[in-house]
C-alpha positions, 0 to 999 in steps of 0.5 A, a space after each residue: 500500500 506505500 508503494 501505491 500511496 507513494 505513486 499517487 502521490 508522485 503522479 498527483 504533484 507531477 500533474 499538479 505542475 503540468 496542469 496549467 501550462 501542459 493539460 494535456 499532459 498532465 491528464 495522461 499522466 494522470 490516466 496512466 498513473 491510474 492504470 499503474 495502480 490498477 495493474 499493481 492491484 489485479 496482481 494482487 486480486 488472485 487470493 480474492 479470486 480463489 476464496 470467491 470461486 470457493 463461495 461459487 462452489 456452495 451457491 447453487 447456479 450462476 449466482 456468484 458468476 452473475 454478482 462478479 459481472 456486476 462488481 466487474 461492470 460497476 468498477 470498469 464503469 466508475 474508472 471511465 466515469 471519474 477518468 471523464 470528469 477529469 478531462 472535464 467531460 461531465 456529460 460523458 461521465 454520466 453519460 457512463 455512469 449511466 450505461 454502467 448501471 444499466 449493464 449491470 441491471 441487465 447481468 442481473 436480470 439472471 439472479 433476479 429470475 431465480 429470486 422470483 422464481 423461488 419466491 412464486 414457488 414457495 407461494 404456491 
């Protein structure tokens, strides 16, 4: 987590310098240092993985399949929408952060199904 900490912050103050005579520049560093932090972390992500795909083997169907789809969905669509506010796009950033959540609605829609379907059959 220093080592994390310590490339934000670096990347921070360099875009902070480049800000008002480079914006450009300052936005890619930005981006990249963002996905910097983001490769460290899927290394570290196949502990998490592993106890998740243990979980999946006592669920029954599709269920922890489908939840990680939403999780995967929701977190590709918060990078993009607070990657687009930081190029001052705010439109596009919702416009994101819409599509987000309604792609995950969709994968859902699966687990849902089940749920109701539990549910009339325990009415019956």
């Amino acid at each position: 987590m220093l080592q994390i900490a310590a490339l934000v912050l670096v990347g921070g103050v360099l875009s902070l310098a480049l800000r008002r005579d480079q914006p450009a520049i300052a936005f890619l560093l930005s981006v990249g240092g963002a996905v910097l932090v983001l490769t460290v972390m899927a290394g570290q992500l196949g502990p998490l993985l592993g106890f998740v795909q243990s979980l999946g083997d006592y669920a029954q169907g599709q269920s922890v399949s489908c939840l990680l789809r939403v999780l995967g969905i929701a977190l590709a669509a918060q990078f993009a929408s607070d990657t687009c506010r930081d190029a001052g796009m705010a439109a596009a950033a919702s416009a994101v952060e819409l599509c987000g959540r309604v792609l995950a609605l969709l994968q859902a829609l699966p687990l849902l199904q089940t749920l109701i379907d539990a549910f009339l059959s325990c009415l019956q």
